[in-house]
Backbone bond lengths (Angstrom), bond angles and torsions (degrees), N, CA, C in turn:
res aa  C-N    CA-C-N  psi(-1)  N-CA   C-N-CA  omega(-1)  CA-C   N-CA-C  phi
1 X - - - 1.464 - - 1.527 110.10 -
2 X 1.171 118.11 130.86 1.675 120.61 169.38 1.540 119.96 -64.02
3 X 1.283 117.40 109.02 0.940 109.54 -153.13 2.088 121.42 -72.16
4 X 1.471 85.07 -23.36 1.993 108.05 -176.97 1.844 90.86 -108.88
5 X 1.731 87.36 133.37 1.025 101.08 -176.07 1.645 84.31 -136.13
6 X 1.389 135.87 128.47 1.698 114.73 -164.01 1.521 78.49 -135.84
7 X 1.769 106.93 -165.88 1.286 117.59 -163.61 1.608 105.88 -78.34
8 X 1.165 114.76 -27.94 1.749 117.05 174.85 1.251 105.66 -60.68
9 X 1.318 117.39 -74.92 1.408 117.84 166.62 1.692 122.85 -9.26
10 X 1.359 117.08 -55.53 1.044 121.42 -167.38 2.075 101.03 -108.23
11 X 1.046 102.80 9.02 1.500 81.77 153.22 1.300 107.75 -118.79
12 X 1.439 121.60 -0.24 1.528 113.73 170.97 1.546 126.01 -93.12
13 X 1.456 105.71 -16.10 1.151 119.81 156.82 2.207 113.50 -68.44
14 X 0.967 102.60 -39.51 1.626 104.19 169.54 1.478 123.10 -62.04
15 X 1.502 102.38 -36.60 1.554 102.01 167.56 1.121 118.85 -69.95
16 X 1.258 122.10 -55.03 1.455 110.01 159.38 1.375 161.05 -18.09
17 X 1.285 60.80 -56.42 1.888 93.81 170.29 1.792 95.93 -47.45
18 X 0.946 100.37 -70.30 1.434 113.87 -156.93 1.688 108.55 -80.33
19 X 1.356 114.49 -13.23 1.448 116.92 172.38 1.506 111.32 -162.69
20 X 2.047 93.77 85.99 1.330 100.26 163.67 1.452 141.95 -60.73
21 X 1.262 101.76 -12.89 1.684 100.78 -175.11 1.954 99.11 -90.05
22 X 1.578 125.25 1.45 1.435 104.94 -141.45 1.603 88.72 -79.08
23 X 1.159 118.92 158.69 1.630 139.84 -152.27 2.056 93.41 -86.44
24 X 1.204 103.14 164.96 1.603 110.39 165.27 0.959 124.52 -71.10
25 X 1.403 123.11 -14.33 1.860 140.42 -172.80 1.445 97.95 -92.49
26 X 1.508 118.71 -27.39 1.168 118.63 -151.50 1.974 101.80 -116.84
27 X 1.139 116.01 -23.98 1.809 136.74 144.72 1.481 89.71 -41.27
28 X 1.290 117.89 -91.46 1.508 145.60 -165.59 1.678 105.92 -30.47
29 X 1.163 113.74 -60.95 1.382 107.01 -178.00 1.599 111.50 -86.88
30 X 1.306 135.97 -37.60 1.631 120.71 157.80 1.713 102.77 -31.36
31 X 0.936 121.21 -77.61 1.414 145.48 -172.08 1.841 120.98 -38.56
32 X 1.258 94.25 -24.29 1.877 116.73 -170.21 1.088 100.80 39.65
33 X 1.818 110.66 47.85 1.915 105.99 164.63 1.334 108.77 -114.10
34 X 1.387 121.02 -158.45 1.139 131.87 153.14 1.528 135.68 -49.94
35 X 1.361 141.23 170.57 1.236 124.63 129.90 1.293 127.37 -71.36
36 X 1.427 137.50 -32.38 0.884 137.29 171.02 1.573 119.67 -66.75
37 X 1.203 115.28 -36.51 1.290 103.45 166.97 1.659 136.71 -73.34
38 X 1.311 81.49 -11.72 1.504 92.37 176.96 2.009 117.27 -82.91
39 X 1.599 96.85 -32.88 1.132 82.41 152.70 1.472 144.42 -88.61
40 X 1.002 98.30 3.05 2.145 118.65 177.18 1.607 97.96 -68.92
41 X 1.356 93.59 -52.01 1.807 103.84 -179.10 1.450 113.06 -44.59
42 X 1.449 100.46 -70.52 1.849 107.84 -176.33 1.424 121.31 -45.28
43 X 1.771 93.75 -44.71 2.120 101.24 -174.54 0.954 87.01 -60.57
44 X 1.728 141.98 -83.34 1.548 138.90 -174.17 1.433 104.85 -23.89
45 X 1.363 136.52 -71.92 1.393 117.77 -159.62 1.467 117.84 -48.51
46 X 1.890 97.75 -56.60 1.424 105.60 -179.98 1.807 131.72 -51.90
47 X 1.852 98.16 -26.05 1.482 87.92 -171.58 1.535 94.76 -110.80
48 X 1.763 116.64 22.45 1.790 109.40 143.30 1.358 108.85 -109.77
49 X 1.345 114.94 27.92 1.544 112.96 152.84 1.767 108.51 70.89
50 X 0.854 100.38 31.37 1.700 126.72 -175.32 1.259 112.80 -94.60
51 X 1.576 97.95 -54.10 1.600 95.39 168.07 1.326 112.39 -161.98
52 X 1.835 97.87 150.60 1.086 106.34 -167.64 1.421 94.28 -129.71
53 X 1.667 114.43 144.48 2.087 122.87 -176.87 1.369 94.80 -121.18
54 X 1.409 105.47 112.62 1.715 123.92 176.41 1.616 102.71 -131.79
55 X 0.635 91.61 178.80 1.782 103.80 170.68 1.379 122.36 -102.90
56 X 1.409 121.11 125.31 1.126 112.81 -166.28 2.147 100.87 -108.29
57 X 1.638 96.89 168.88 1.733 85.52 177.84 1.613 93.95 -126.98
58 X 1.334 101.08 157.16 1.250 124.53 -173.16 1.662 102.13 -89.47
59 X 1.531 122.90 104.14 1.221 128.84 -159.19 1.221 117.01 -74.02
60 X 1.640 112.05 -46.02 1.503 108.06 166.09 1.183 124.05 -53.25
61 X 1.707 129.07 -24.35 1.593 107.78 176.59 1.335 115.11 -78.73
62 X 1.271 140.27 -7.95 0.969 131.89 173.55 1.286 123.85 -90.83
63 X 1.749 140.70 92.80 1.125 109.12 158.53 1.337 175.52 -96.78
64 X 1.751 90.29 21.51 1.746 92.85 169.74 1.445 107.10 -73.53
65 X 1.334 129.25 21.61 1.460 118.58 -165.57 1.916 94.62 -97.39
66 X 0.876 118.01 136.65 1.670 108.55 159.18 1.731 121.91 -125.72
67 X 1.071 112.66 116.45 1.340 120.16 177.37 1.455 136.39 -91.66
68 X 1.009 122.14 134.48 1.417 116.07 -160.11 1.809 124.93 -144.98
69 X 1.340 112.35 139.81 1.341 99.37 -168.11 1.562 99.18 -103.60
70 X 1.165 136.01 160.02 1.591 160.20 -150.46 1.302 130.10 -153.32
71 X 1.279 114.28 89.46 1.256 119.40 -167.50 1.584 100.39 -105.04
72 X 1.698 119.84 127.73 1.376 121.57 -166.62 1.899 97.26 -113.12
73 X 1.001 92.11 163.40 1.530 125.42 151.26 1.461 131.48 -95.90
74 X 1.169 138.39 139.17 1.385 110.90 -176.88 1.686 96.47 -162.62
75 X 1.420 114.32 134.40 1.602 91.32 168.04 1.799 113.90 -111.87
76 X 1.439 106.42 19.59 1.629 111.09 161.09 1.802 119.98 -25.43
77 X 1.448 124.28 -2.78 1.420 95.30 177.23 1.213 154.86 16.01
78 X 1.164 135.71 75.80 1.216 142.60 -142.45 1.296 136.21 51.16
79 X 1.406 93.66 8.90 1.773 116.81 167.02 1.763 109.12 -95.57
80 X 1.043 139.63 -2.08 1.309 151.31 178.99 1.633 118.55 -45.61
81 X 1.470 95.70 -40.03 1.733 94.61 -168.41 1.577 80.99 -71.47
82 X 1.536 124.05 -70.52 1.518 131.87 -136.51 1.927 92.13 -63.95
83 X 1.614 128.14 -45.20 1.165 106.75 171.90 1.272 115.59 -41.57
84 X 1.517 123.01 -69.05 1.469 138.23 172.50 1.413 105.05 1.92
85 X 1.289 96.85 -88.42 1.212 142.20 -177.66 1.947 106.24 -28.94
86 X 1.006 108.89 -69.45 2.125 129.58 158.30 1.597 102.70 -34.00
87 X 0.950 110.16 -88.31 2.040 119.47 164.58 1.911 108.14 -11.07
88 X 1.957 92.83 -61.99 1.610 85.99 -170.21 1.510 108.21 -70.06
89 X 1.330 132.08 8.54 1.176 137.12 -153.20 1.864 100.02 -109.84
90 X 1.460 118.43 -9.61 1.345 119.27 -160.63 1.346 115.41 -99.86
91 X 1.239 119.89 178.48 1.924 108.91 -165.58 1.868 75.63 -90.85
92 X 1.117 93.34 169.05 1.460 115.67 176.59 1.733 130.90 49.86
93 X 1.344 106.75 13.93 1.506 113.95 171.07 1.874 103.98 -104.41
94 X 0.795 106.07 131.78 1.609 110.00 -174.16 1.521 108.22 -92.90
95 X 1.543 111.63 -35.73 1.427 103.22 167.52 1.775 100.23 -165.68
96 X 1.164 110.60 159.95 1.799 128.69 -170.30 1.801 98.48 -125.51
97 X 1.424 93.22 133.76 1.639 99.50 157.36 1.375 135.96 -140.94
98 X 1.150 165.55 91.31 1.352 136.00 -167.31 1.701 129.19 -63.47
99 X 0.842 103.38 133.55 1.646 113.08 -162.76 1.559 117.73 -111.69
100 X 1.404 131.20 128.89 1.539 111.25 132.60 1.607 138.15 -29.54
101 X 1.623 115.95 149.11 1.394 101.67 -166.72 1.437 113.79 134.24
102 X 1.320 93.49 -162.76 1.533 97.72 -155.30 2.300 92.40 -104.55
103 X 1.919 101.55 -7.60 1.042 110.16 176.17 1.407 125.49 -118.08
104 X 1.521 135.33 149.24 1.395 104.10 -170.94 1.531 100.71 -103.28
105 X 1.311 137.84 -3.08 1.243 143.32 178.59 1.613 99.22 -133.37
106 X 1.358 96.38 147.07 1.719 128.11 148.76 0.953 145.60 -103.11
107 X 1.130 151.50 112.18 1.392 144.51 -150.47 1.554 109.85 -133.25
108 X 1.192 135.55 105.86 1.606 127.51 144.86 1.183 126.33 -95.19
109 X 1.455 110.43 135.61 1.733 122.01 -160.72 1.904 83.79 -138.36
110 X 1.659 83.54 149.56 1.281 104.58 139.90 1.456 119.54 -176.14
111 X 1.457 92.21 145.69 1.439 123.72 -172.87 1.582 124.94 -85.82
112 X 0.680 129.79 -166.73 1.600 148.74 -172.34 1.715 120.73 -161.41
113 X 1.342 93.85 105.13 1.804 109.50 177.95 2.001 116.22 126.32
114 X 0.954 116.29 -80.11 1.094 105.14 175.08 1.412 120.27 -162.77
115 X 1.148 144.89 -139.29 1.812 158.97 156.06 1.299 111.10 -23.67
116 X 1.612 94.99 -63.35 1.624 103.32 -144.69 1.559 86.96 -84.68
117 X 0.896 138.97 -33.17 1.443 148.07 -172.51 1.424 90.76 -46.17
118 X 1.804 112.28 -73.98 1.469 111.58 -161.51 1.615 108.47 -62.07
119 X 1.314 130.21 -55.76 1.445 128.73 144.20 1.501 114.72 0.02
120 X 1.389 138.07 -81.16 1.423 142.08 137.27 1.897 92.35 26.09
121 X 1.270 67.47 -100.81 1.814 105.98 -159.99 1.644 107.48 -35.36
122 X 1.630 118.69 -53.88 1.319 117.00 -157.85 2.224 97.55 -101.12
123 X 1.523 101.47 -4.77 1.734 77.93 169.60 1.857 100.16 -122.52
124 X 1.663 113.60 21.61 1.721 117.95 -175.68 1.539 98.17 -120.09
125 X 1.334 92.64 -76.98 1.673 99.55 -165.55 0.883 84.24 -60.68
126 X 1.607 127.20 -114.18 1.741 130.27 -141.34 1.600 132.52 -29.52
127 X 1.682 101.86 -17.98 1.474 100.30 -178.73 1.465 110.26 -84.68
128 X 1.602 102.67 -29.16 1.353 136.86 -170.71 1.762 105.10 -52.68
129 X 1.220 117.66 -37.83 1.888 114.09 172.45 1.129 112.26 -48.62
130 X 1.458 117.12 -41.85 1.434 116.16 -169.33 1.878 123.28 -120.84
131 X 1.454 109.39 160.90 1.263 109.11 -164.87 1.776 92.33 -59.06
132 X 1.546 108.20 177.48 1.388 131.83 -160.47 1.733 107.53 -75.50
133 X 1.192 101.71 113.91 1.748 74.51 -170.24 1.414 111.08 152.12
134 X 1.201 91.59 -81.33 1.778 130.66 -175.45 1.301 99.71 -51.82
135 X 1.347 160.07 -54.86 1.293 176.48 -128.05 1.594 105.83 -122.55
136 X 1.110 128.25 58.54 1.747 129.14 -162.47 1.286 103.55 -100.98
137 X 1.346 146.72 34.75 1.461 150.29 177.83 1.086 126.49 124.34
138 X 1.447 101.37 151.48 2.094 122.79 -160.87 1.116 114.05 -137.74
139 X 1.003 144.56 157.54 1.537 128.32 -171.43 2.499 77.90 -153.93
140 X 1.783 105.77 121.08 1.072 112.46 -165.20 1.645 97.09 -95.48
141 X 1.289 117.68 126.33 1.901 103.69 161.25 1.908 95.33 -111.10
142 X 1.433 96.99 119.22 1.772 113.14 150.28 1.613 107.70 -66.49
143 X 1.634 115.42 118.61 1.127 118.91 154.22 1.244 111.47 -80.60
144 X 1.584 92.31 115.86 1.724 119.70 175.89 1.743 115.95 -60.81
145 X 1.366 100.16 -57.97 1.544 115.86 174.45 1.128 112.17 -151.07
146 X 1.573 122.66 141.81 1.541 120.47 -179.40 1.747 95.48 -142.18
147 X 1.308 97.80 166.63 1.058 124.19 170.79 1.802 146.28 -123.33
148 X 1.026 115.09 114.35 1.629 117.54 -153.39 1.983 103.44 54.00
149 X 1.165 92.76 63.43 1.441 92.16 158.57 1.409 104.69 -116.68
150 X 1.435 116.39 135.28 1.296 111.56 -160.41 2.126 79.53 -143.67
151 X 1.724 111.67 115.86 1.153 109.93 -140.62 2.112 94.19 -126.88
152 X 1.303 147.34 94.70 1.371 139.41 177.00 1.599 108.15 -40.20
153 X 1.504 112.53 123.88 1.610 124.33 -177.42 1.650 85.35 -56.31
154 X 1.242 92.15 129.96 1.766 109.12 156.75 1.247 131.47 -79.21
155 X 1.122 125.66 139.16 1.656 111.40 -178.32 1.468 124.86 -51.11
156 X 0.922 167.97 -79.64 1.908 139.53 176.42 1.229 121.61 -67.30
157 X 1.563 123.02 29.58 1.335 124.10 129.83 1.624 136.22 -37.42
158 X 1.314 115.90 90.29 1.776 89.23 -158.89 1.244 126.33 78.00
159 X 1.083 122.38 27.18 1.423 127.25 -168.27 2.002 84.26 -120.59
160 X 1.419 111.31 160.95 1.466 121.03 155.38 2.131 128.73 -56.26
161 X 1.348 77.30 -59.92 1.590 99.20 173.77 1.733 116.09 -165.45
162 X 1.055 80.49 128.86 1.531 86.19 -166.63 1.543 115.27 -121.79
163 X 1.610 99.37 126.37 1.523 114.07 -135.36 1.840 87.93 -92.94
164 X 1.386 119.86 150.70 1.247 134.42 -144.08 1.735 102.99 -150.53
165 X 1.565 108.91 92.53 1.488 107.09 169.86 1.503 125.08 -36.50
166 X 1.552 142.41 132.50 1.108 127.20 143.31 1.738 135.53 -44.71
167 X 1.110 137.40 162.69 1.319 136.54 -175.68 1.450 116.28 -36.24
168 X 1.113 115.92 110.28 1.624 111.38 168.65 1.748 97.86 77.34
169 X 0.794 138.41 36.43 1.556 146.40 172.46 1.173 140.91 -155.85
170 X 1.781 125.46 134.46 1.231 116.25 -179.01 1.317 120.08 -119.59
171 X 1.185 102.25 169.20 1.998 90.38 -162.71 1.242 106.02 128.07
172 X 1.692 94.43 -152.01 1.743 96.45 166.39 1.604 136.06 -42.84
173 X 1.078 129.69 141.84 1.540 102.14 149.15 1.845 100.96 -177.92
174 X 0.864 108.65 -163.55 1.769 111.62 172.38 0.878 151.50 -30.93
175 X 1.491 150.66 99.37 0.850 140.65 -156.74 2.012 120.00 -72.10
176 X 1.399 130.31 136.02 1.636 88.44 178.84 1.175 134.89 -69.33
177 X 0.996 130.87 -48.17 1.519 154.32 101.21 1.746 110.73 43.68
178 X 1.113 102.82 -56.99 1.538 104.65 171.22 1.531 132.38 -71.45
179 X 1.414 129.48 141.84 1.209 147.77 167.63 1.238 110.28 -27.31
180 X 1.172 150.71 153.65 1.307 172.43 -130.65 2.063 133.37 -11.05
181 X 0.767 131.58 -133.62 1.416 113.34 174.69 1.214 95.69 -127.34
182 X 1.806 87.52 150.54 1.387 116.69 174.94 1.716 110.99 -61.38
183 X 1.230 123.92 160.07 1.210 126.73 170.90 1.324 132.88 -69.26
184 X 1.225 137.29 94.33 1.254 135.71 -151.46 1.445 100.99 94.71
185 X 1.439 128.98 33.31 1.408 114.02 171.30 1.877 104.14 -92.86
186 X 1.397 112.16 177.74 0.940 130.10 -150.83 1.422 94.19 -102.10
187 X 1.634 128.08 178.20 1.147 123.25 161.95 1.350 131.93 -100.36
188 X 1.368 134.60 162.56 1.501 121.15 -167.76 1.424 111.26 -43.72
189 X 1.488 109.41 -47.18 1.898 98.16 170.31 1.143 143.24 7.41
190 X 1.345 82.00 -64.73 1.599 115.91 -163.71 1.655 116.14 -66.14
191 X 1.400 109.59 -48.75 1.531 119.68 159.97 1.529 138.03 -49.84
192 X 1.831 102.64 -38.90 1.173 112.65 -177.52 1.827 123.34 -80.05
193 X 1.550 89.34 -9.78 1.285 89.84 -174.75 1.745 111.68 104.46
194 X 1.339 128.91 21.73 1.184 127.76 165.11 1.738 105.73 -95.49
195 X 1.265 114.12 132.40 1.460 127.27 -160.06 1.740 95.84 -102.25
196 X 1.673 117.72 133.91 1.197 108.61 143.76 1.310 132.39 -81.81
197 X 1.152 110.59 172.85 2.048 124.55 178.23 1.625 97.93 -82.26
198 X 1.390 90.89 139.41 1.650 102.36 167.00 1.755 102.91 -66.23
């Protein structure tokens, strides 16, 4: 982790934010710095993982896209970060958190095509990080309509088939796309929104 994060830092990270393409000449003079310092700044942010300039998509214009929020159950005990952690690792989750609450994980995904797709994802993949068990209920919210959500394409977004580790493994494993459940998948339950007991 970087440990100084100072006031440059954080107004050059704000410009950004808001205008990824703007040039180093053009950093430089908002900024009344250098060019060179401005790029010392960015390499530092980016290679302490501070920041990263991708392109983001505007979710509501698209609508074969469907997005969705994921609230898990889990009884991993002190296994939480590394599940976490597996989840942020999957095609179509945009980002994982663990939370206070009534949930111990968060999950936002989104997919491309329809129902059964997101279905897929929240009773295959997501249960699929972890051994059988451990993963005991989800409760799914479909974002209906949002606003200024501005969301990074996930990996099997647009992709053909997008290949999906089994539990605790990397490498080979599932295709999504394919007929029946993954190993260590979860049961329909889990998708519809029936919650287990701690």
């Amino acid at each position: 982790m970087r440990e100084v994060f100072d006031k440059l830092d954080r107004r050059l990270s704000r410009i950004l934010s808001e205008d990824g393409d703007a040039s180093v000449n053009a950093l430089a003079s908002r900024l009344q710095i250098s060019p060179p310092t401005v790029r010392a700044r960015m390499k530092s942010l980016v290679e302490g993982n501070l920041l990263k300039i991708v392109g983001v998509l505007n979710v509501s214009e698209r609508p074969e896209l469907i997005s969705a929020i994921i609230g898990i159950h889990a009884n991993g005990r002190g296994r939480l970060s590394e599940i976490a952690q597996r989840m942020s690792e999957l095609p179509f989750v945009t980002s994982v958190g663990i939370v206070t609450g009534r949930y111990d994980i968060i999950a936002e995904v989104l997919v491309e095509g329809d129902m059964e797709e997101l279905y897929r994802v929240t009773s295959e993949l997501l249960p699929g990080v972890a051994e059988p068990g451990v993963i005991h209920g989800s409760e799914t919210f479909v974002v209906m309509k949002s606003h200024n959500r501005w969301l990074g394409v996930p990996k099997g977004v647009w992709e053909e088939d997008a290949c999906v580790p089994g539990p605790g493994k990397s490498g080979k494993g599932s295709r999504v796309r394919s007929a029946g459940r993954q190993e260590g998948g979860a049961s329909p339950a889990l998708a519809t929104g029936e919650e287990g007991r701690r």
